[in-house]
C-alpha positions as CSV (number, residue, x, y, z in Angstrom):
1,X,-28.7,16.8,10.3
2,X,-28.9,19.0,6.8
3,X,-28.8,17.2,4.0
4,X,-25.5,17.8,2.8
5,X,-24.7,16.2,6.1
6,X,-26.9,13.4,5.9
7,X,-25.7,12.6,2.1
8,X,-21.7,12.9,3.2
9,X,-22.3,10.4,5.6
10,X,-24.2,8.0,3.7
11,X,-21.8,8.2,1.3
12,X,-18.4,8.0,3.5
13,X,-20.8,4.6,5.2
14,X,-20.8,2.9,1.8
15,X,-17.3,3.5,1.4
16,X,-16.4,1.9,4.7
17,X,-18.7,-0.7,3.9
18,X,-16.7,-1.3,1.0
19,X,-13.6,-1.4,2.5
20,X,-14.8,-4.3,5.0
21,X,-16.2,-6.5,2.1
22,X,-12.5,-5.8,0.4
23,X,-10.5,-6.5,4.1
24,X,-13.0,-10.2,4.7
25,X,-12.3,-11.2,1.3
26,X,-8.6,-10.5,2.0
27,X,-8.3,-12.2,5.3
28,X,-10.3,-15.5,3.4
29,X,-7.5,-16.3,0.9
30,X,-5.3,-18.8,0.8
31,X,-1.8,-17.8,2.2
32,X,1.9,-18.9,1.2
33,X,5.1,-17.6,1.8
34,X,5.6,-14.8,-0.6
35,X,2.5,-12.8,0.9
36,X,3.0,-9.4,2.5
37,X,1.4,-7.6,4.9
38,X,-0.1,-4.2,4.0
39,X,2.9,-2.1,5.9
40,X,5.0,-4.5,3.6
41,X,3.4,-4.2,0.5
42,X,4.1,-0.3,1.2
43,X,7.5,-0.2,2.0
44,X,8.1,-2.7,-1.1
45,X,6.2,-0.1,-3.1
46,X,7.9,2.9,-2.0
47,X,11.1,1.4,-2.7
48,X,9.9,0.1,-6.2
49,X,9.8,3.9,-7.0
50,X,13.1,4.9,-5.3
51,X,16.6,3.2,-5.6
52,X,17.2,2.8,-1.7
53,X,15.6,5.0,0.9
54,X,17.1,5.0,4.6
55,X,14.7,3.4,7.3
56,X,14.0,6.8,8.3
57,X,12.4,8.0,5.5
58,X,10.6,4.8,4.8
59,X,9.1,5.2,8.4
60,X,8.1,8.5,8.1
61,X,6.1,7.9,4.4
62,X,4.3,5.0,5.9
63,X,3.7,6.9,9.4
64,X,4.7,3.9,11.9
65,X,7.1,3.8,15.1
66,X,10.3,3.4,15.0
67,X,10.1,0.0,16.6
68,X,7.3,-1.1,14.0
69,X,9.4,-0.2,11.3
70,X,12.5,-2.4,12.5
71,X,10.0,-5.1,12.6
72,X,8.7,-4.5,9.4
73,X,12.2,-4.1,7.7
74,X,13.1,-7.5,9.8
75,X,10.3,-9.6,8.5
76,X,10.9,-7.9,4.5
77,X,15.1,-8.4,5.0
78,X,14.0,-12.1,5.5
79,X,10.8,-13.0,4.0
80,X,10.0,-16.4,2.2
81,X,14.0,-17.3,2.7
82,X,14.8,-14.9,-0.3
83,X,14.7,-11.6,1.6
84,X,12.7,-9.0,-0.1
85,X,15.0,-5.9,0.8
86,X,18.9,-5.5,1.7
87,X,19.9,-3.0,4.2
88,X,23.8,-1.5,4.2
89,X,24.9,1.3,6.3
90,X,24.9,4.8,4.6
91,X,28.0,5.9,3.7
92,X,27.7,9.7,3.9
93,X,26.2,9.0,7.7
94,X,27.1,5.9,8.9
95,X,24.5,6.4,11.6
96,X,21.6,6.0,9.2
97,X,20.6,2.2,7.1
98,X,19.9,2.5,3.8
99,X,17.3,-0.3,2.4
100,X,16.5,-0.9,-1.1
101,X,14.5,-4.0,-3.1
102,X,16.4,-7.0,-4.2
103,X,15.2,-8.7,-7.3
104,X,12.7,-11.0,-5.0
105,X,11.5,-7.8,-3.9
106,X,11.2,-6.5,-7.1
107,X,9.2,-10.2,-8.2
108,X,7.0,-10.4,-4.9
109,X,6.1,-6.9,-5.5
110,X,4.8,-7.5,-8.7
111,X,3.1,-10.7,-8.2
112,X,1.4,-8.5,-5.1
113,X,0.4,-5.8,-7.3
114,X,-1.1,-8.0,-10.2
115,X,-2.9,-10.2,-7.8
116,X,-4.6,-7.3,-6.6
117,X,-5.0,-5.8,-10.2
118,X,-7.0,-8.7,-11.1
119,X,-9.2,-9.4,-8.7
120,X,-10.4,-5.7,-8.6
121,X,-10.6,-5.9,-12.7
122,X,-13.3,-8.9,-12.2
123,X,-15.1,-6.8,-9.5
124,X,-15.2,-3.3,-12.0
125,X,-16.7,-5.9,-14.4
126,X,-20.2,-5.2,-13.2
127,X,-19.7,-1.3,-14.3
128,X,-20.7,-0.3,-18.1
129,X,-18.1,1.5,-19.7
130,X,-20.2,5.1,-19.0
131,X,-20.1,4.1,-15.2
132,X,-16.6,4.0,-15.3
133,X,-15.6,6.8,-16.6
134,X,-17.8,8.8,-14.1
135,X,-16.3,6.5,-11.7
136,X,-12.9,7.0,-12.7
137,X,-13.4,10.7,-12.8
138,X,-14.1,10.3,-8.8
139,X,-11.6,8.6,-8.2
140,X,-8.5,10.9,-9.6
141,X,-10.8,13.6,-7.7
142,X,-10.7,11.5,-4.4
143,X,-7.4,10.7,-5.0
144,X,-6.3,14.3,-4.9
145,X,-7.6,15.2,-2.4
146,X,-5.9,12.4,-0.2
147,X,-2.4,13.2,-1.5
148,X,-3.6,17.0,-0.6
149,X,-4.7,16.2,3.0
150,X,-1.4,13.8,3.6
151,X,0.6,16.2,2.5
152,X,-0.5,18.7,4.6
153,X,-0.4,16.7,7.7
């Protein structure tokens, strides 16, 4: 194998190494009744940037099956008691559901998101501030070229 090769794979190795120690420490914490699935998390998040997005479209940003996306919509319209999203019928097509976030949502989403803020802020502790930068530089680049690639799929 070249080297190039050899050096993208050792790389995209640590990476999914990475991701596994991230996933176990995941799956180790504590659970209660305000905490969300990944596919949830996502759908809370693209409708934290929208005001209401049909099922449709939510289905097609996050790339699951219909089916999996009723579920997921299910489990979010009555999470923790509070229900996390409300769903009405569109009223330009009456064949189409509109969903959107309801303040509980809006809360759960945020406690989500600072959770995870915070426990990757005491992990990027262990960087000095020059290996951040280079590491944030990588990052916006990585991130790029994800948004790139999805958006071309």
């Amino acid at each position: 194998m070249p080297d190039d090769k050899k050096s993208l794979s050792a790389m995209a190795t640590e990476i999914f190494d990475l991701y596994r120690l991230i996933a176990a420490a995941r799956s180790r914490r504590p659970t209660g009744p305000d905490d969300l699935s990944e596919t949830e998390f996502i759908t809370l998040d693209l409708l934290a940037k929208a005001e209401s997005l049909t099922i449709g479209e939510v289905q097609k940003c996050i790339g699951v099956v219909p089916a999996q996306m009723s579920r997921i919509v299910r489990s979010l319209e009555e999470h923790g008691g509070r229900g996390f999203v409300g769903c009405k019928i569109n009223p330009s097509d009456r064949r189409r559901v509109d969903v959107s976030l309801t303040e509980s949502g809006r809360e759960a989403h945020e406690k989500f998101v600072n959770a995870r803020l915070g426990s990757m802020h005491d992990i990027l502790t262990v960087l000095s501030p020059d290996d951040r930068e280079h590491f944030m530089r990588i990052m916006r680049i990585l991130k790029d070229a994800f948004q790139q690639k999805r958006e071309g799929d």
